[in-house]
Z-matrix of the N, CA and C atoms (Angstrom, degrees):
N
C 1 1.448
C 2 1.522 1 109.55
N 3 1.148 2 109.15 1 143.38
C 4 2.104 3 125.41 2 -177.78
C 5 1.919 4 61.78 3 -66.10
N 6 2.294 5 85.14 4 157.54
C 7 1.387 6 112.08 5 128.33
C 8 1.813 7 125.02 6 -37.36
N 9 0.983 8 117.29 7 124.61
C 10 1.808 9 115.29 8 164.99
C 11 0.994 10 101.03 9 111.84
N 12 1.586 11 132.09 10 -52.13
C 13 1.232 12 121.64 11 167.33
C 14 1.660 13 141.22 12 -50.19
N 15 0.769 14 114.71 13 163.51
C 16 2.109 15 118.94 14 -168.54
C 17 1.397 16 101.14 15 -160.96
N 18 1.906 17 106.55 16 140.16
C 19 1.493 18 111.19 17 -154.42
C 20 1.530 19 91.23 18 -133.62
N 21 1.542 20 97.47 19 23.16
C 22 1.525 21 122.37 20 -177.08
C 23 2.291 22 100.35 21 -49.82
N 24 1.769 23 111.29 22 -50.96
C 25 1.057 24 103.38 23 -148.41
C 26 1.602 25 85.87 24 -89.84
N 27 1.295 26 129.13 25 17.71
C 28 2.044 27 128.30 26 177.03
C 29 1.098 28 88.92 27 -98.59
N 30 1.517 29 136.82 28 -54.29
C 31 1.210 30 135.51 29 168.66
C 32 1.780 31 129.05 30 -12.40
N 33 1.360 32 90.24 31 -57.76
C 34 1.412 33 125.03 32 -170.22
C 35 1.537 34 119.87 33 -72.87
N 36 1.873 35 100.83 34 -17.50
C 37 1.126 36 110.32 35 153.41
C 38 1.780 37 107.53 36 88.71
N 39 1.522 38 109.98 37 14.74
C 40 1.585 39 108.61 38 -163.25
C 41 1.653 40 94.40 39 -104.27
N 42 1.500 41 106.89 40 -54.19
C 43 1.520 42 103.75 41 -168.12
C 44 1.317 43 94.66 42 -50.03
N 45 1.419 44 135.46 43 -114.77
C 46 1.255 45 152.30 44 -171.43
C 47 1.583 46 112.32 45 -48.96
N 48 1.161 47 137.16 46 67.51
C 49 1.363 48 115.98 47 173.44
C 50 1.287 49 149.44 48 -39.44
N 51 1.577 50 138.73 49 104.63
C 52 1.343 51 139.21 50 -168.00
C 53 1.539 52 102.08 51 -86.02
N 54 1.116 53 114.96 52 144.65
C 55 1.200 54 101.68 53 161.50
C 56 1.687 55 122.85 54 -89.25
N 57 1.867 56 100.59 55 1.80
C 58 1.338 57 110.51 56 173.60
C 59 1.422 58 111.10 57 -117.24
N 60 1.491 59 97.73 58 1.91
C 61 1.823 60 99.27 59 179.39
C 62 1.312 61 104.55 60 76.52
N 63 1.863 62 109.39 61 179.27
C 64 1.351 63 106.43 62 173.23
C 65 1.442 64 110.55 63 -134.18
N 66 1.348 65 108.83 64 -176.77
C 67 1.304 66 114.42 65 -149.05
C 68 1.807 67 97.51 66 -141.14
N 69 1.273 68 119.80 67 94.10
C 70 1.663 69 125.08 68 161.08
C 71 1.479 70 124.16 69 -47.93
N 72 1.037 71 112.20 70 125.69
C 73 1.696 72 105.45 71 165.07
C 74 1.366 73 115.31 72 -138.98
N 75 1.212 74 138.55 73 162.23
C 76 1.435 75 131.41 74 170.76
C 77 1.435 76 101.76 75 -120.77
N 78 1.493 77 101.25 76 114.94
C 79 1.812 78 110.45 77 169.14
C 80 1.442 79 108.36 78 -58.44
N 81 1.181 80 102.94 79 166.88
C 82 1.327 81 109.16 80 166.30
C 83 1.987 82 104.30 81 -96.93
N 84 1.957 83 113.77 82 146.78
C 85 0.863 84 93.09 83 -149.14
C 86 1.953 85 98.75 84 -110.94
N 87 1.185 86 115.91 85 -172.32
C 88 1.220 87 98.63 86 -166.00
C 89 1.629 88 112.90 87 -56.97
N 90 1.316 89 104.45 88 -27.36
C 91 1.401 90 93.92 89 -170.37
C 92 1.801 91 97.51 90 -84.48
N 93 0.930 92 148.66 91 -31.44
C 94 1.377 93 151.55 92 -169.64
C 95 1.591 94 89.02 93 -61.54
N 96 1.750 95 142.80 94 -34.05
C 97 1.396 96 145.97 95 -164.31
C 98 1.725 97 99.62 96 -93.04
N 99 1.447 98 119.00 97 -26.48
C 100 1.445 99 122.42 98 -176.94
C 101 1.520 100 109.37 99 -80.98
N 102 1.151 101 105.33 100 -50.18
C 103 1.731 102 110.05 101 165.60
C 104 1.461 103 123.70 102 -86.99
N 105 1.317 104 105.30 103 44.99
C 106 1.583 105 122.63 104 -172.57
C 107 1.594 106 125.85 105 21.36
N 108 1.320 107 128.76 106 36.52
C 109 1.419 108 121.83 107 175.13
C 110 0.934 109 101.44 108 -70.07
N 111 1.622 110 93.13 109 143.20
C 112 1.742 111 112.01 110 -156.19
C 113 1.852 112 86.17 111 -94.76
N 114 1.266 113 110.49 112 165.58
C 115 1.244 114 135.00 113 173.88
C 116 1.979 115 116.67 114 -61.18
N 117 1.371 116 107.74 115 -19.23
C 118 1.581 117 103.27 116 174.93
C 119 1.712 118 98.37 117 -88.61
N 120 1.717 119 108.09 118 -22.23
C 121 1.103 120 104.00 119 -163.31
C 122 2.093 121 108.83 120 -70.42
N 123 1.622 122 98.80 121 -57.43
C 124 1.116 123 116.95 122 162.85
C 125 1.424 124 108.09 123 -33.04
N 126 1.531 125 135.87 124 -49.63
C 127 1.290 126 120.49 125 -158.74
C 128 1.666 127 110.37 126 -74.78
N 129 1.846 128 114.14 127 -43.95
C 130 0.694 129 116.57 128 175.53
C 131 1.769 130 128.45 129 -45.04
N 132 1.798 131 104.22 130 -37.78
C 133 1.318 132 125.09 131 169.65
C 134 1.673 133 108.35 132 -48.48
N 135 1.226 134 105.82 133 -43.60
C 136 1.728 135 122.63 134 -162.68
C 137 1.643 136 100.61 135 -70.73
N 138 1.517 137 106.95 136 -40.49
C 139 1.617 138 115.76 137 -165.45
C 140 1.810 139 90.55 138 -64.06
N 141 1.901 140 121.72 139 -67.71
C 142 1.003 141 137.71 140 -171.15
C 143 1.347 142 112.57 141 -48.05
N 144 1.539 143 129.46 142 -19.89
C 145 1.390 144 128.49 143 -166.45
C 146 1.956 145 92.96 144 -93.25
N 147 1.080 146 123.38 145 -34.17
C 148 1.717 147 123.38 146 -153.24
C 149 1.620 148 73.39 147 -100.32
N 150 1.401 149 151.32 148 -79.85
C 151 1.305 150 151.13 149 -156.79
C 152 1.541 151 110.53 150 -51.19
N 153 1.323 152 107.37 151 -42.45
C 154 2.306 153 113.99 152 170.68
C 155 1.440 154 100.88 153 -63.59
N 156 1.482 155 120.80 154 -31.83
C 157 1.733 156 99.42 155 -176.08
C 158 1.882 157 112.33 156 -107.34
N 159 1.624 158 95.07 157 144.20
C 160 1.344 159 117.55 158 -172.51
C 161 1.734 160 105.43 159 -51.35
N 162 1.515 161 104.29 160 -47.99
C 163 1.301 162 109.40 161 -172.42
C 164 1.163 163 124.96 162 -64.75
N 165 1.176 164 120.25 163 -11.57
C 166 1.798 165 143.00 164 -153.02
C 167 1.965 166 107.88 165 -114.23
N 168 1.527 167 98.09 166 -9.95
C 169 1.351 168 116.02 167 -176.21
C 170 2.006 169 119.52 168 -58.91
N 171 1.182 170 83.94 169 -62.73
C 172 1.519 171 97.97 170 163.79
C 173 1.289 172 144.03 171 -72.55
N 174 1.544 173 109.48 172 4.93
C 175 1.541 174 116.40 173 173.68
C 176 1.836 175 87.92 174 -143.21
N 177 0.985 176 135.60 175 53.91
C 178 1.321 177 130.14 176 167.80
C 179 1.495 178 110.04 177 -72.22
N 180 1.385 179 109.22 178 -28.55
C 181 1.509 180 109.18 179 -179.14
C 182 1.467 181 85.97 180 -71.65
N 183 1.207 182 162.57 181 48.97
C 184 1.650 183 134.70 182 168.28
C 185 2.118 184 91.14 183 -157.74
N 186 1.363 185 83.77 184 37.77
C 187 2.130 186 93.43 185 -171.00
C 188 1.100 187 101.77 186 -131.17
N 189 1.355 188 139.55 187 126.91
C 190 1.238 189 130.31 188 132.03
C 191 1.913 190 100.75 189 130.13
N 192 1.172 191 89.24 190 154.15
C 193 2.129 192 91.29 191 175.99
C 194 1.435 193 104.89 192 -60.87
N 195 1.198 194 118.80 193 -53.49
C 196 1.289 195 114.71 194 167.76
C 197 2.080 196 125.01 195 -8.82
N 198 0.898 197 66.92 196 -88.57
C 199 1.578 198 100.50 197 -175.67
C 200 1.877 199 103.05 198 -51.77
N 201 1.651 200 101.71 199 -55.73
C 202 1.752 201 95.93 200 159.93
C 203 1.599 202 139.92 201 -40.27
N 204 1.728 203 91.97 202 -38.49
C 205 1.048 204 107.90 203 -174.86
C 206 1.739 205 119.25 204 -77.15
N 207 1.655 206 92.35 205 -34.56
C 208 1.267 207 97.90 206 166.02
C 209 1.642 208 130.82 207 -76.12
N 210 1.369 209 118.36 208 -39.30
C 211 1.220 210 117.58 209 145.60
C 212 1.705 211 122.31 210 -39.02
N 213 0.772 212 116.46 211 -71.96
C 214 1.726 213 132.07 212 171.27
C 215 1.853 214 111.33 213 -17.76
N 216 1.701 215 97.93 214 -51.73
C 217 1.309 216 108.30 215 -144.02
C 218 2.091 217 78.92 216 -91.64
N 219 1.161 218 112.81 217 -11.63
C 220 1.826 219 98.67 218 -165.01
C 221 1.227 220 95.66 219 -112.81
N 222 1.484 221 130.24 220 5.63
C 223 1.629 222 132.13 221 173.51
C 224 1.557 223 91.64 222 -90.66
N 225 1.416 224 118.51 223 -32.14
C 226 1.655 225 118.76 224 173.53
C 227 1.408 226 124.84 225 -56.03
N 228 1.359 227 100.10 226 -58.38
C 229 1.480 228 127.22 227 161.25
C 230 1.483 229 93.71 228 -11.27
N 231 1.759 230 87.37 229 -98.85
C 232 1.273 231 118.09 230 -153.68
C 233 1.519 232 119.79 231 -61.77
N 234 1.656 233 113.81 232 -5.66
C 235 1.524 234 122.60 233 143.71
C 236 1.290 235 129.77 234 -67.26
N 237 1.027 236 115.35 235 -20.81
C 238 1.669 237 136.17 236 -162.49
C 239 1.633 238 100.89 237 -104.81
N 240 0.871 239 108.23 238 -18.93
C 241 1.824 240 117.49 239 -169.45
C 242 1.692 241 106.13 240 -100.46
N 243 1.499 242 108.14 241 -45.00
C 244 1.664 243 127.02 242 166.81
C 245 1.717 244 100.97 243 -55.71
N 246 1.319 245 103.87 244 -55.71
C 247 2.053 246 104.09 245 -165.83
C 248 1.272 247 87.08 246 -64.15
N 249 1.350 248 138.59 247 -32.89
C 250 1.815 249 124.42 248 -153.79
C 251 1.601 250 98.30 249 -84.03
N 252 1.089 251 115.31 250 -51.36
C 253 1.637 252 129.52 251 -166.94
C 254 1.816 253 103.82 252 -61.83
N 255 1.424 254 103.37 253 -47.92
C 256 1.542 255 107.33 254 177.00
C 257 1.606 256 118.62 255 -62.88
N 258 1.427 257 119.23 256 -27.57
C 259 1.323 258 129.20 257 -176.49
C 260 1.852 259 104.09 258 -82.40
N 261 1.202 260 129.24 259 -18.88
C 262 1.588 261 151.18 260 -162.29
C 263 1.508 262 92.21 261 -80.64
N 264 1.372 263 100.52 262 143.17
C 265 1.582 264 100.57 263 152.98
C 266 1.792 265 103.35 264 -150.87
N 267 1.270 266 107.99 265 157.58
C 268 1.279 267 123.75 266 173.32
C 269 1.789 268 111.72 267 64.47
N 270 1.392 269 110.96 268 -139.53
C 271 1.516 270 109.85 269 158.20
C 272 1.087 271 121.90 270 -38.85
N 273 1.355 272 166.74 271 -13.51
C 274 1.190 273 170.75 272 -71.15
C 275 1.718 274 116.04 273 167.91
N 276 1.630 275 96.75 274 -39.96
C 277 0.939 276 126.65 275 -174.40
C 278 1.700 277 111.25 276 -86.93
N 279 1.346 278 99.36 277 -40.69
C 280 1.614 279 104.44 278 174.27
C 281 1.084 280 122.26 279 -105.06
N 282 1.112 281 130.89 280 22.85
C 283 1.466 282 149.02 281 -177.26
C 284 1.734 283 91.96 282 -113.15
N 285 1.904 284 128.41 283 -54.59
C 286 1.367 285 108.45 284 -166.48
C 287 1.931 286 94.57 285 -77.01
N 288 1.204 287 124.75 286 -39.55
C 289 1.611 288 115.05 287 167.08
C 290 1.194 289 112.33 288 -19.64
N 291 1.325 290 116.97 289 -52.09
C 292 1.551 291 113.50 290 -148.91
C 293 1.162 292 96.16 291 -106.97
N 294 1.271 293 132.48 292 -3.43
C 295 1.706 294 124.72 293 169.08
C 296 1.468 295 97.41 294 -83.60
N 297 1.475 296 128.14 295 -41.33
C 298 1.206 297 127.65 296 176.78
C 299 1.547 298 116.71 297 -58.87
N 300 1.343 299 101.08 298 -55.85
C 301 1.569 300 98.52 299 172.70
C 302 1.859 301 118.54 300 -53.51
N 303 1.185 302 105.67 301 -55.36
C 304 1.354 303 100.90 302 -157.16
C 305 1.886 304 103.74 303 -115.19
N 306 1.179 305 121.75 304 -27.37
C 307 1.586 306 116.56 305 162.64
C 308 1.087 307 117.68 306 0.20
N 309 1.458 308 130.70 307 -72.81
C 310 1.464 309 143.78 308 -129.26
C 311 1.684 310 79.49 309 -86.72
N 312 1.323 311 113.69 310 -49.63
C 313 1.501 312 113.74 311 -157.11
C 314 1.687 313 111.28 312 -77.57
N 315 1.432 314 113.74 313 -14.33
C 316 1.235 315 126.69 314 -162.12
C 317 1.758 316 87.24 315 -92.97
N 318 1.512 317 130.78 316 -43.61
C 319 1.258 318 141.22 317 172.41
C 320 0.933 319 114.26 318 -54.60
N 321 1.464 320 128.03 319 -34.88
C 322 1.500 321 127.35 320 177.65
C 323 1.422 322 127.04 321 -87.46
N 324 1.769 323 89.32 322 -16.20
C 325 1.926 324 77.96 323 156.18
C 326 1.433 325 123.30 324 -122.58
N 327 1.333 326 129.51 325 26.40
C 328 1.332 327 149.28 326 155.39
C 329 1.485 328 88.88 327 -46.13
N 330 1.066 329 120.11 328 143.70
C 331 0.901 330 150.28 329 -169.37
C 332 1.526 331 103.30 330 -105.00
N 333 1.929 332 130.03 331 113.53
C 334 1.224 333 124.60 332 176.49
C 335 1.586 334 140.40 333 -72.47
C-alpha cells in the first residue's frame, strides 16, 4: 500500500467478502532485510504500525502475523479434528466429541 492509504474497510470484510475475512501484515521491506532487522524486531514494528493508526483500531484482531498465525494454526486444528472424528465410529466417536467439546474445560479444573 502507497503512504495515505488504509485497508482498514477490506479488513472489515464489506468490500470484497471472505468468507474467512482478511488478515493484514506488514513485510519486512527490502531495505529493513539489507540492514538486517531481525524478525522480533520487524514484528514489533508491525504491532506499532496497526496500534499508531486510528483506522486500524477496530479490526486489530484481523492485523498482524500474530493473529495470522493464530487464525492459521485453529483452521488446522479444526481440520485435523473434522478428519479424526469422520474416520471414528461408535464409542470412539463419542469419546473424541466429547474431548473436543468439553476437554479444555475438564483441564482447567483438574486440579495441578
Amino acid at each position: 500500500m502507497d503512504r495515505g492509504t488504509s485497508a482498514a474497510h477490506i479488513l472489515r470484510n464489506t468490500h470484497i467478502p471472505l468468507r474467512l475475512g482478511y488478515v493484514a501484515v506488514v513485510n519486512r521491506s527490502q531495505e529493513d532485510i539489507n540492514q538486517a532487522k531481525s524478525i522480533p524486531d520487524a514484528r514489533r514494528a508491525e504491532d506499532r504500525f496497526f496500534s499508531s493508526k486510528p483506522e486500524y483500531r477496530d479490526v486489530l484482531s484481523h492485523c498482524g502475523v500474530t493473529q495470522l498465525a493464530r487464525r492459521l494454526n485453529l483452521l488446522l486444528v479444526d481440520h485435523i479434528r473434522d478428519l479424526s472424528t469422520q474416520r471414528l465410529s461408535g464409542g470412539a466417536r463419542i469419546r473424541a466429541v466429547f474431548n473436543t467439546m468439553f476437554g479444555p474445560t475438564l483441564r482447567d479444573l483438574a486440579p495441578h
